[in-house]
Structure formats: C-alpha cells, structure tokens
C-alpha positions as CSV (number, residue, x, y, z in Angstrom):
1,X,0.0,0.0,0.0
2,X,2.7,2.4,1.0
3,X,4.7,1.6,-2.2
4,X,1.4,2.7,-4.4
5,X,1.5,5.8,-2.3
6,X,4.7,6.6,-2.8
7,X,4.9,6.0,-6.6
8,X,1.7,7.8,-7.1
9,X,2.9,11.0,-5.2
10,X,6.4,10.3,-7.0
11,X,4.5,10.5,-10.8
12,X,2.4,13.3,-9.4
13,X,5.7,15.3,-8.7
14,X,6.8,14.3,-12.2
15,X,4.1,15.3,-14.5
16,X,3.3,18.7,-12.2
17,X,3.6,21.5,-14.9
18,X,6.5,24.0,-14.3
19,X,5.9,26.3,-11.8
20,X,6.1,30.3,-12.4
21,X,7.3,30.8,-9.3
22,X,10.3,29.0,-7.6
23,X,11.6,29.7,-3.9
24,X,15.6,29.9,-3.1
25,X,18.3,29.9,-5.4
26,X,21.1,32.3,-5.4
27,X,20.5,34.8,-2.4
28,X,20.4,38.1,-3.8
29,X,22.9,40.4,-2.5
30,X,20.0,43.0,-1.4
31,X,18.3,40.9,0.6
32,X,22.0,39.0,1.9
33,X,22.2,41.9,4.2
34,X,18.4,41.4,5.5
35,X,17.9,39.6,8.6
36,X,14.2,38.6,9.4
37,X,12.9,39.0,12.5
38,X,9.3,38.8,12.2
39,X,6.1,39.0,9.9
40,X,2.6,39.9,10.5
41,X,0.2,39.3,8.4
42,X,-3.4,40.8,8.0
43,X,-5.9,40.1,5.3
44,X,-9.7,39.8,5.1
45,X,-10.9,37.0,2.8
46,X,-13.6,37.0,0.7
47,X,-14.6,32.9,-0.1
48,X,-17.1,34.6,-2.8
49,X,-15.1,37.1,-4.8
50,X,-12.3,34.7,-4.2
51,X,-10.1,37.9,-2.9
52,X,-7.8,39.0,0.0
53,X,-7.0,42.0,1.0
54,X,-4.6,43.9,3.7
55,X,-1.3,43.9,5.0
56,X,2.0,42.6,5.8
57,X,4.3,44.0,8.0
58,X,7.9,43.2,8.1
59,X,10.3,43.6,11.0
60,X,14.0,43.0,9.7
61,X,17.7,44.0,11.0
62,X,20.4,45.4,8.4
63,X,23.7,44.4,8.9
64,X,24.8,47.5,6.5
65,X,23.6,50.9,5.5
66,X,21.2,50.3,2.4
67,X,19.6,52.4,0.0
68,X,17.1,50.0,-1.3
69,X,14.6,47.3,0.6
70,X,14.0,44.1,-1.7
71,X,11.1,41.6,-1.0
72,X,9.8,38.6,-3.1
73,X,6.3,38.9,-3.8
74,X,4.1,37.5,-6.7
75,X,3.2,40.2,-9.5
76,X,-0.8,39.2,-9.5
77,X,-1.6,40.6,-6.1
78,X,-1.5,44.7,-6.5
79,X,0.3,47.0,-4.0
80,X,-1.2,50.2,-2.8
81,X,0.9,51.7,-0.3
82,X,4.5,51.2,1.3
83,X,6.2,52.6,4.1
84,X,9.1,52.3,6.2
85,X,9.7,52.9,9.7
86,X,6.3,54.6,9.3
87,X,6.6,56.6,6.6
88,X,5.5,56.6,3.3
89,X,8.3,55.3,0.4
90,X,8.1,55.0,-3.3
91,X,8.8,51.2,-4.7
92,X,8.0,49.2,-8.0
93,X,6.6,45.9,-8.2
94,X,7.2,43.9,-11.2
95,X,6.6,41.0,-13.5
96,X,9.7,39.4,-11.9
97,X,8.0,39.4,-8.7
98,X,10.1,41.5,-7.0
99,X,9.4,44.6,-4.7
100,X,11.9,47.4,-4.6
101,X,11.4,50.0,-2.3
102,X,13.1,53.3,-2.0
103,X,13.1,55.1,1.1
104,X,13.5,58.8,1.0
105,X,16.7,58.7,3.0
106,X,19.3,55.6,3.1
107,X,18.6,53.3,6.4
108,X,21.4,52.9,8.6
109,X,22.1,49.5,10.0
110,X,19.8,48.0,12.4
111,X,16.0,47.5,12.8
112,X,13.6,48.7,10.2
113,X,10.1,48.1,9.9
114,X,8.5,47.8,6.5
115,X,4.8,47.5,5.9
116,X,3.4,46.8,2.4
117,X,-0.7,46.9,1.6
118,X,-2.2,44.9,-1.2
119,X,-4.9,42.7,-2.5
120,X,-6.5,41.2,-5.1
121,X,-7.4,37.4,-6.4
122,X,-4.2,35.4,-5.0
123,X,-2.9,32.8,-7.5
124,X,-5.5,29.5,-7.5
125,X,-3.3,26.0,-7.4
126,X,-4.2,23.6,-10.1
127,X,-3.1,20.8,-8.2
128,X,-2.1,21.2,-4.4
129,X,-0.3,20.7,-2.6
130,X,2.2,20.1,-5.7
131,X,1.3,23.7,-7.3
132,X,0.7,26.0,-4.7
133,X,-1.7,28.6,-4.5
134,X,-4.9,29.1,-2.9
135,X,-7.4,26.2,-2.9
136,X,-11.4,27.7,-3.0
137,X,-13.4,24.5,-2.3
138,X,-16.7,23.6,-0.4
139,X,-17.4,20.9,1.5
140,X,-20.1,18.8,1.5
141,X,-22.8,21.3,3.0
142,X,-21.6,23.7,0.8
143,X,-20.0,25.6,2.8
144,X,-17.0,27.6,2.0
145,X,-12.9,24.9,2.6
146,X,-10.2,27.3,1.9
147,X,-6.4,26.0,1.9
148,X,-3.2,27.4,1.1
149,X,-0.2,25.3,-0.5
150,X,3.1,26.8,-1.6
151,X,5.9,24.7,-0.7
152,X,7.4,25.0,-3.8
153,X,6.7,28.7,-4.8
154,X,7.6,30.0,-1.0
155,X,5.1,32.5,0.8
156,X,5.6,35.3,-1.9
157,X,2.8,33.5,-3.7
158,X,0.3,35.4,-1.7
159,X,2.8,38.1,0.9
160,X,5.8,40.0,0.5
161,X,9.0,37.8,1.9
162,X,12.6,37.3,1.7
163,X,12.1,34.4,0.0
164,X,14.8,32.0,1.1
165,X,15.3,29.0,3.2
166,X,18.4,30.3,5.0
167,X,16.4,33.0,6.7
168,X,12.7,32.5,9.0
169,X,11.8,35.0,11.1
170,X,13.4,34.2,14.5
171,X,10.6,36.4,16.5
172,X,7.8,34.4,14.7
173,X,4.6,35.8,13.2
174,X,1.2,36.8,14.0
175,X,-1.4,36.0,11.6
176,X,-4.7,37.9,11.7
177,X,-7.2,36.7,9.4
178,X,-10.6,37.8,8.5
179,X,-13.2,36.1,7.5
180,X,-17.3,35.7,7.4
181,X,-18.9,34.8,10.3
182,X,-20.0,31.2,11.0
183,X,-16.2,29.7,9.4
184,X,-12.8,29.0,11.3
185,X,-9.3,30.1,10.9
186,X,-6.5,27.3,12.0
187,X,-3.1,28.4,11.5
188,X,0.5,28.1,13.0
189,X,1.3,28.7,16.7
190,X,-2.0,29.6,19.3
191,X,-5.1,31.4,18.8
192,X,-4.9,35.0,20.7
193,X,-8.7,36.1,19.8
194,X,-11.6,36.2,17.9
195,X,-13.0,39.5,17.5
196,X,-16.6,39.3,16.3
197,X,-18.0,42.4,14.4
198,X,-21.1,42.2,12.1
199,X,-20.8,39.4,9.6
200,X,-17.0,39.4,10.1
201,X,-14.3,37.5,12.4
202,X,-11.0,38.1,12.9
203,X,-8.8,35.4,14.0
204,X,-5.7,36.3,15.7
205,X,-2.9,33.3,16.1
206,X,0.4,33.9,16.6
207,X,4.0,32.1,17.1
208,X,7.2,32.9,18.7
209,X,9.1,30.4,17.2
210,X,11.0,30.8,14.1
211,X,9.6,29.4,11.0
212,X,9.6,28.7,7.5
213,X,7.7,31.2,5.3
214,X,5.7,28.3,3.3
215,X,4.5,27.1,6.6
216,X,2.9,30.6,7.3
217,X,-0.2,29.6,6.1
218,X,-4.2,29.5,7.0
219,X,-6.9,26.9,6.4
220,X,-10.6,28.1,6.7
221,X,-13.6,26.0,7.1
222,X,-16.6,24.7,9.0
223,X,-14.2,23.4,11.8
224,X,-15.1,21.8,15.2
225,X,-11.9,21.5,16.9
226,X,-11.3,18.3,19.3
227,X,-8.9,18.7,21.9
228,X,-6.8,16.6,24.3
229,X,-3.5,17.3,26.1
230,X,-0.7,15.2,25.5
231,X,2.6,14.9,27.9
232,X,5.9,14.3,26.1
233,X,8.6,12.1,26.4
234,X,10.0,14.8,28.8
235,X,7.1,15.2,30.5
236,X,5.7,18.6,29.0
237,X,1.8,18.8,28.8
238,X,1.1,20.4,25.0
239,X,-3.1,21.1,23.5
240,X,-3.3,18.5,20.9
241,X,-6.7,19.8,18.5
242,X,-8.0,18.5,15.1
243,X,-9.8,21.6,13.4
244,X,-12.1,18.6,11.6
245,X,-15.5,19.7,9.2
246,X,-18.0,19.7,11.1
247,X,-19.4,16.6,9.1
248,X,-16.5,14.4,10.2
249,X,-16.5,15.1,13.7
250,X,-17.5,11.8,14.9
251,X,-13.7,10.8,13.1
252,X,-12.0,13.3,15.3
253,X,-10.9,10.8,18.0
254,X,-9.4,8.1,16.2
255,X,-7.3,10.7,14.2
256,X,-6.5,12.3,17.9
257,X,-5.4,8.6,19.0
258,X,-3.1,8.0,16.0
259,X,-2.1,11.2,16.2
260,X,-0.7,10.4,19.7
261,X,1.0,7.1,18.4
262,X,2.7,8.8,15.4
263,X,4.0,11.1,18.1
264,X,5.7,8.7,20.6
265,X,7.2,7.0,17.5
266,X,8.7,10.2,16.8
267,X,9.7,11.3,20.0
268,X,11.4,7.6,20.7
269,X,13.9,8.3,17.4
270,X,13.8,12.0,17.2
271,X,13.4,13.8,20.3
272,X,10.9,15.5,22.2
273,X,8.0,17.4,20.0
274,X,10.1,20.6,18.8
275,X,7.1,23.0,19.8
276,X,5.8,22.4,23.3
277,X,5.3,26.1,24.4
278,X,3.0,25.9,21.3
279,X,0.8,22.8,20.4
280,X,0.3,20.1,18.2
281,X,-2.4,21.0,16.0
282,X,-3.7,19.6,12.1
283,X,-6.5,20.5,9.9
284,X,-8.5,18.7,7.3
285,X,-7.9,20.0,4.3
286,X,-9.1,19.3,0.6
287,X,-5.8,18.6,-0.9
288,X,-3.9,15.8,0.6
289,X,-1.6,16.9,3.1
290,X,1.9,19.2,4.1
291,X,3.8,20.2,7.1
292,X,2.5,23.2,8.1
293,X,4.5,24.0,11.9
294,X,2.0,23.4,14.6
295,X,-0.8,23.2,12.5
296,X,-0.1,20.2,9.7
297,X,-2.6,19.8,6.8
298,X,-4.3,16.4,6.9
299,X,-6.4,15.3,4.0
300,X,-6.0,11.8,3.3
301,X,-9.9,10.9,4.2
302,X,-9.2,8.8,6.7
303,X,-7.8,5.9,4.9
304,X,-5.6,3.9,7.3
305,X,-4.2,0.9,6.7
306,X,-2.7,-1.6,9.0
307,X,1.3,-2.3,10.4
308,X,1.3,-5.4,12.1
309,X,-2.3,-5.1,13.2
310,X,-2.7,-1.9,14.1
311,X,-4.3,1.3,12.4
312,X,-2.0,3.8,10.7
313,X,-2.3,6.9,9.1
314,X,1.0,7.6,7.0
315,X,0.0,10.7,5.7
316,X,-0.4,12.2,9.4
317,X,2.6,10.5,10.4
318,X,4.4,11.8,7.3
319,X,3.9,15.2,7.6
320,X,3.7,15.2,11.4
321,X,7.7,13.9,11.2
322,X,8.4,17.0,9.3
323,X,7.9,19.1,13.1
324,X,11.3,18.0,13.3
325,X,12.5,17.4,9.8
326,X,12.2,20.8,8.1
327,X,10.6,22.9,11.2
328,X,13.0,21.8,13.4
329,X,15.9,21.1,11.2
330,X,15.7,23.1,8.3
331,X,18.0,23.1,5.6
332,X,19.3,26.0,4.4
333,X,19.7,26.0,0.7
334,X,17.0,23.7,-1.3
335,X,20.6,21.8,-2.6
336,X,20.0,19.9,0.7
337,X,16.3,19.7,0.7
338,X,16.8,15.3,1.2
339,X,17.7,16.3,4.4
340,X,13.9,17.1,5.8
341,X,12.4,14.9,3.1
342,X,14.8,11.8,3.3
343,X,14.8,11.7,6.7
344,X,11.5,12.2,7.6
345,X,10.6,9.6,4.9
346,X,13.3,7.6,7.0
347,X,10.7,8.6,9.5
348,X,8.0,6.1,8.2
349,X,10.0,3.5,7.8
350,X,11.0,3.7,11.0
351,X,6.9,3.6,11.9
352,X,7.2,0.3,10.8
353,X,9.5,-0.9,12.5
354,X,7.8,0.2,15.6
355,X,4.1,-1.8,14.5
356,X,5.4,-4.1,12.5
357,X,9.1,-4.9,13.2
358,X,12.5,-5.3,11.7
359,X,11.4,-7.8,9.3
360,X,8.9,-5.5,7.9
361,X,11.5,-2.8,8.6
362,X,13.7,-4.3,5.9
363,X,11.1,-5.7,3.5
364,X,10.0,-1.7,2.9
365,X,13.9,-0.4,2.3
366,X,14.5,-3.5,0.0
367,X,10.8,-2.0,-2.0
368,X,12.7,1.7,-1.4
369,X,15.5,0.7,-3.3
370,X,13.5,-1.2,-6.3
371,X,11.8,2.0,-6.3
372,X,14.8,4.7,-6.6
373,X,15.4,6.2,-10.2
374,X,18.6,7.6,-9.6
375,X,17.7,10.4,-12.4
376,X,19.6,12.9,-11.0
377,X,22.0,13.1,-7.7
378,X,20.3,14.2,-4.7
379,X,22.8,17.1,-3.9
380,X,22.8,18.9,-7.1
381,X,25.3,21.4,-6.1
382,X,24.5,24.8,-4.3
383,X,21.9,27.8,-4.4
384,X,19.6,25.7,-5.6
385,X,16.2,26.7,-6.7
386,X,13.5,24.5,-5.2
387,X,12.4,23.2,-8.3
388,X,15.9,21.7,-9.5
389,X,15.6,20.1,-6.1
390,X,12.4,18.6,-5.6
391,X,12.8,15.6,-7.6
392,X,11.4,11.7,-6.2
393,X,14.8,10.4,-4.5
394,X,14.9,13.0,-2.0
395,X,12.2,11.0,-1.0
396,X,13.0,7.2,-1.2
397,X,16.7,7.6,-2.0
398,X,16.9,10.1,1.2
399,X,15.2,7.4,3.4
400,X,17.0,4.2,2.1
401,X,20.8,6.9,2.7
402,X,19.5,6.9,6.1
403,X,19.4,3.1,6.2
404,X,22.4,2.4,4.9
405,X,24.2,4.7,7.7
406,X,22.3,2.6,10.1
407,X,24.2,-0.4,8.5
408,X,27.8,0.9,8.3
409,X,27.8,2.4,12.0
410,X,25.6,-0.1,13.8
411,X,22.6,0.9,15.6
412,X,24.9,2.1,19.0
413,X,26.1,4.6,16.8
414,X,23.3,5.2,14.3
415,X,20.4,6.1,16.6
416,X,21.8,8.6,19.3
417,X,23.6,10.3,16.7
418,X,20.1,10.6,14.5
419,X,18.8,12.3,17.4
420,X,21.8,14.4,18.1
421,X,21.0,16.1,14.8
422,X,17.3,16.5,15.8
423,X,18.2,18.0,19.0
424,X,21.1,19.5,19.4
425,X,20.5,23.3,19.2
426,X,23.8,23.5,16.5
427,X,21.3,21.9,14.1
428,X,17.5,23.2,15.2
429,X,15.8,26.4,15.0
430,X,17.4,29.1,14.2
431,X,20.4,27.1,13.0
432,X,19.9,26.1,9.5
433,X,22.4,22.4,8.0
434,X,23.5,21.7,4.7
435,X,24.8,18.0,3.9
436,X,28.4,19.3,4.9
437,X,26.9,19.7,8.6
438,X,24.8,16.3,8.6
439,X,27.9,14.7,7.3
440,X,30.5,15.8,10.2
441,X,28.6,14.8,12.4
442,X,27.8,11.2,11.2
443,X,32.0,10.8,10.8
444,X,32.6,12.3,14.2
445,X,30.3,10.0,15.7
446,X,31.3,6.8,13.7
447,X,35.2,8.1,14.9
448,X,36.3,7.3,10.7
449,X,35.4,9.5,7.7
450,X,31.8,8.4,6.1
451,X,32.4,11.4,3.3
452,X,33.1,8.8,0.5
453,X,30.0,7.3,1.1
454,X,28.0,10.5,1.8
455,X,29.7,11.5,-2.1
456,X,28.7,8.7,-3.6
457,X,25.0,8.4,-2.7
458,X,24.3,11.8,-2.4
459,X,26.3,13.5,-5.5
460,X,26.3,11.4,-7.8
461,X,24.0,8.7,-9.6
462,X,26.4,5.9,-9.0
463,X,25.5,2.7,-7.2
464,X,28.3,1.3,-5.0
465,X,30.1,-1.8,-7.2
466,X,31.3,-4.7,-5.9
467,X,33.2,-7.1,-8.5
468,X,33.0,-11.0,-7.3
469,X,35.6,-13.2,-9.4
470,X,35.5,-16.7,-8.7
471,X,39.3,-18.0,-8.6
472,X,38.5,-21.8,-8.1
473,X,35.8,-24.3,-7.2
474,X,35.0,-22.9,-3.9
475,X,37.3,-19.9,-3.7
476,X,36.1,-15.7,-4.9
477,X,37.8,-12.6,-4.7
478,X,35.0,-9.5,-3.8
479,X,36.0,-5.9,-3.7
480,X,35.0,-2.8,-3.6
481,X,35.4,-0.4,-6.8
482,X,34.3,2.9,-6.8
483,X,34.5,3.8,-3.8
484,X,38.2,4.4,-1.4
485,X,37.2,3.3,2.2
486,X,36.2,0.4,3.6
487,X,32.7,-1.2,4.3
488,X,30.9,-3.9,6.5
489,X,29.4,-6.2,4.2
490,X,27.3,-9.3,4.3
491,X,28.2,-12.0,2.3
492,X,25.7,-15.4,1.7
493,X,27.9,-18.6,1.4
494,X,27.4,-22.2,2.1
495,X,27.9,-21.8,5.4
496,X,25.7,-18.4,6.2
497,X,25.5,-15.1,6.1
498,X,29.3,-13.4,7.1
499,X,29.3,-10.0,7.9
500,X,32.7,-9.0,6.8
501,X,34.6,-5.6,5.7
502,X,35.7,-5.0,1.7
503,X,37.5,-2.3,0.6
504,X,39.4,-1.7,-3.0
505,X,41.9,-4.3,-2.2
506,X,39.3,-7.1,-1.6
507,X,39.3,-10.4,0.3
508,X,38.9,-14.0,-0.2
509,X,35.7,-15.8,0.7
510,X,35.0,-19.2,0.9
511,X,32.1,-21.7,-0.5
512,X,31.1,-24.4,-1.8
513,X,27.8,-22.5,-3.3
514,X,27.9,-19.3,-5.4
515,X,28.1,-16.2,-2.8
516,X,25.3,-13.6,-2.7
517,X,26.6,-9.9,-1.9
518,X,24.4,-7.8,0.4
519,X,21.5,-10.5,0.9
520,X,19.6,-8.2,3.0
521,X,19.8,-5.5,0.9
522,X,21.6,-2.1,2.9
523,X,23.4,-1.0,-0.1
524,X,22.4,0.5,-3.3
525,X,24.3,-1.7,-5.6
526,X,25.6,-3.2,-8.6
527,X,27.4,-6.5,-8.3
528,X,29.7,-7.0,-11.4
529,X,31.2,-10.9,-12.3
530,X,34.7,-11.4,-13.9
C-alpha cells in the first residue's frame, strides 16, 4: 500500500507542470544583508469574490547601511501603499515578482520596519499541494474549505518575503485573518482572539518560534476543533486539537489517537516534539496533506491501513515527522532539501518498524530501493532553486541513505547520533544544515570519515560496485570499486550469512555454493562478475 502511495505521489511530482514561481536559489545580495525578524500578516478574505486583501508587515535587522529594501512577492496581487519605519516610500513591483522599495533617506544599519498593503485574487493551485496557490473548495454542505499550499513557490505567492530557506523570522509571526462569520481560521502557533463584528471575524494566532515562510499559512472552514493534552517524552503537557468539518466530527478521535502514536514513534527516534510552548495542531484540508508547523494539513480521508495489526495513518505521520524534519531542522539552501524529506521519509519506515518490526523494517527499504530512479544526484550542487531540487529520490533515496548509515555504524552509533542532529541546538531552529553539517557529524560519531560514502549516494547517480571473481571451485575474490574506504558487508555462502569488511583491495571468501553480496539489501548496488 505504501509503495502505491509513494509511486503515485512520486509520478504526481513528475508530471506537475512548471511552476512560475520558484523559492531559493542564489541569495540576492539585497536581501543577503536582510535579517528577518518577524512578519505579521493581515488580510480579510472573501470565499465569494475569491479575494484577500490587507497587510503585511515586516520587521527586519540590516547588517549594513542600504539604500534600497527588496522583498519577493508574486506580480498578481497589487500593492497600494508602502512605508518604512512609518513613513511613506516610493517602490516598483514587477513582472519578476520583486518589490523594490526606495526610502527617502538611506537606512542605517539596524532594525527597520517595513509595511506593504495589497490585495487582489491570490494565485489558485491547479493541483495542491504540488502547485501552490490558494485552494477555494466547499465541503459537503456547501459551505466555503479554503487552503493554502506553496511549498514550492515559498510565501511570496500570496505576501511579501525574503524568499529564502536560510532566513525564518526568529521572533515568529502573528497572523490575523478575517473572514465571514460562522467559518474558522486554523493556522500556525496559538489562537490569541476572535474579535466578532457584524458578519465578520477576525482570528488572531500567533507564534514565537522561528519558521519557514511556506508554513505561514491559514486553512478556513466549518471546523469543530477536538482537543486533548498530551505529555511528552519529557514530560511537558502540550493542547493536541484536530480543526475537523463539522461533518467528520464523529472521526475526530481516532485521528486524535493516532495522532498520539505517530508522536511517541517520533519522540522515541527524534526527540521531544520541537514546539511544546506551542501545540500540536492539524486541519483537514481538501488537498492531501503538508507540514504546516503546529498546525499540519491532513487530508487523506481517513484511509488507514494496517502495520502489524494496528491502524495507521502515514499521511499524518508523514507530515507530522516533518515538526522535526524541516521545522526543526531546516535546511538552508533547497541543494539539501533530502535532508527534511529523506529523513522524515526515514521517518515512516521507521513507523514500521515500531508496528510491524525489523522484518517488515527491511522488507519496505529493500521495495525503497527497487523504487529509486537515480535520475539525478540528490545534492545537485548549491543555491539551488526549489524546483531543481524537488525531484522523487529526495524521497526514497533520502530514506533508504538513512538506512544504509544505520548499517555501516551499527545501531549504537546510528540512533543517538540521529537524534543528536534532531536536537542538538547546532542543528535546530534558528540554525539552518547543509549535507556538509549532517555529514561531520555522522564521521565524528562513527570516529572514521563516512564522506566517501556520503559523495557517492548523495552527488552522484552511482551505485556502489562490488566485483565477485570466482578464482577456483570454492574460492572468490569480492571488492569494492568505486569507492576508497572500507565497508561492512554481508556475504551469503554455504555456510551463512558473514558480515565481513571489503574495501578496493578485496578479500577472499569461501564456498562451496555461489556467494550472494548484500543478501539483506543495505546498499544500493551493482554486483559485477569477472
């Protein structure tokens, strides 16, 4: 079932049309001196003219005097004022979706404080999450299911941004969101107010911990919200709530109860829930799903399936494990965008072998690796725009990289230092990794370099080879070559399965029967004969 999953998002991901708008890429030395500190972000929305309109205000430290303020932001929506530091400033706003804005004198380093109003009919996705955009649905009673997706086109698709990965607001965000009466506003970090006025509410949430700007979104529908508290595995009490349509409340619980199972299966391998002075929150959405911080999207109908015998979600555990892959740990250029997707797709493998066990464990890498193109190298370089990274094997080829660590250090090793880079405060938060950072740590930890190996599956296409020659009746030389340091193995002879170590110079092994290289299957390979 999972595989299917996996292969249909993977072919969804494939034939998505071109996006117009891409996040990342080569940080623009304008916006390199720009440190974000925090966005809020008002805007009334109107479900029947299918229209926003307000503001977003932009708190940001220069490191150096600048003449000039850029932002991201896409050309459809229309600007009708700026200012800075509270007063009025001239700017353009053009068909490359970028704002310039001149103030009338040049800021001096330090804070500034932009504000920019606008509004208009925000892009619409033709096919979220994948495309982003805004999502104008109904549900079942008719009544107005709003979503917002953009992932891959970062926030800009519907407020002015920086638009990179490397920087999230470290002071958070309040969102303040408008809509009519009778509907309900979910997004990220806790609900301040509602202010009611006439046939209008205003929904006031806001977080003070840093994060993404493609996770500063807002669902709105006829939500019920069901609630229960859940204690960590440090012992931290944080509001668990479903915002669930109406319609589906009687589903609520049994989401809520595998909610709390995907979470102790994450805490076990990755640490504590990264946002317990917040809460865990999703919302059912009409596209499928995405890790919104605090408040994930959830929209896979409630289709569980079982792992040895027991209901599971893996959408809600998918996108749940991104609280700590890509809200917690977040990379910092979209080069390294395997290391939130690979690993939290490690993630759900890893659910397995918590319901299921090792067996089932290894029976899902060994479909992972049948199931890797190897297309293109994960790592394709740097400043990478988020569409030259977003390609399948950050998925699959991610998680089964992950796998293959496990093998070469050894679970002693493996484990603690998988949550070392989930916890430690070098790698969360406000500090953003690239591979570099993930791979340091991996060779400090294993006390020997893993670069070659970190190389080889990550930047480039190669599998790892292993030539067998048989020298006599029972007798075969196996080494490694394309690769210079040596590895454990497993070997299948006549007598068993030997774990043994090759490296370039090889060894001799002996059977009676042809040997079988990597049985198990921990190694993305090709086995050549002489």
């Amino acid at each position: 079932m999972r595989t299917i999953i996996f292969l249909f998002v993977s072919t969804l991901v494939l034939n998505a049309p071109a996006q117009d708008l891409k996040s990342g890429g080569p940080l623009k030395p304008e916006q390199a001196i720009m440190d974000i500190r925090h966005y809020t972000i008002a805007l009334n929305v109107d479900p029947v003219q299918q229209s926003i309109d307000g503001y977003t205000e932009i708190s940001l430290n220069l490191s150096k005097p600048a003449g000039t303020l850029l932002f991201d932001f896409w050309h459809g929506l229309k600007i009708q004022g700026v200012t800075v530091n509270n007063k009025a400033a001239s700017y353009t706003h053009t068909d490359d979706d970028l704002v310039r804005i001149a103030p009338a004198q040049e800021l001096p380093a330090g804070k500034v404080l932009v504000k920019i109003a606008y509004g208009g009919k925000p892009a619409i996705s033709s096919r979220p999450p994948w495309v982003g955009g805004f999502q104008w649905d109904k549900d079942s009673k008719g009544n107005p299911w709003i979503a917002i997706t953009c992932q891959g086109e970062g926030g800009k698709i519907y407020f002015p941004c920086k638009d990179h990965p490397s920087d999230e607001p470290n002071e958070g965000a309040d969102m303040i969101i408008t809509v009519p009466k009778g509907l309900v506003v979910a997004a990220p970090g806790m609900l301040q107010k509602v202010t009611d006025k006439k046939d209008r509410s205003t929904y006031h949430y806001k977080t003070n911990y840093t994060i993404s700007n493609y996770c500063l979104v807002f669902n709105v529908g006829k939500y019920k919200v069901a609630k229960r508290t859940y204690t960590t595995c440090d012992g931290h009490t944080v509001p668990m709530e479903y915002y669930v349509l109406e319609e589906n409340f009687d589903k609520a619980e049994k989401l809520l109860d595998l909610f709390v199972q995907s979470c102790r299966i994450h805490e076990k391998y990755f640490g504590e829930y990264p946002w317990v002075k917040e809460r865990i929150a999703a919302s059912e959405t009409p596209h499928l799903g995405m890790e919104h911080q605090t408040n994930i999207a959830y929209g896979n109908k409630y289709r569980y399936q079982k792992e040895g015998g027991k209901d599971f979600d893996w959408l809600l555990h998918h996108e749940f494990g991104h609280e700590w892959w890509a809200n917690k740990v977040t990379n910092r250029d979209w080069a390294h965008m395997w290391i939130q997707e690979g690993i939290c797709s490690y993630g759900d493998a890893l659910a397995t072998r918590e319901l299921a066990g090792e067996e089932a464990y290894q029976a899902r890498m060994r479909q992972t690796a049948r199931n890797t193109q190897n297309k293109y190298p994960i790592v394709r370089g740097d400043e990478v725009d988020s569409d030259s990274a977003y390609k399948p094997d950050i998925y699959g080829k991610g998680a089964f990289f992950m796998h293959t660590l496990r093998y070469v250090m050894g679970d002693a090793i493996f484990f603690p230092t998988l949550k070392k880079l989930a916890t430690d405060p070098k790698y969360t938060y406000d500090n953003t990794v690239i591979t570099a950072d993930v791979e340091e740590l991996f060779s400090g930890a294993y006390g020997k370099s893993l670069k070659p190996l970190f190389n080889l599956f990550l930047y480039t296409t190669d599998k790892l080879e292993v030539v067998v020659k048989q020298t006599n009746d029972e007798k075969y030389s196996v080494k490694l070559l394309n690769i210079d340091m040596p590895l454990p193995i497993e070997i299948a002879t006549d007598s068993g399965i030997q774990k043994l170590v090759l490296d370039k110079k090889g060894i001799t092994v002996t059977s009676k029967t042809f040997i079988q290289v990597d049985p198990k299957g921990f190694y993305l390979k090709k086995v050549i004969l002489e």
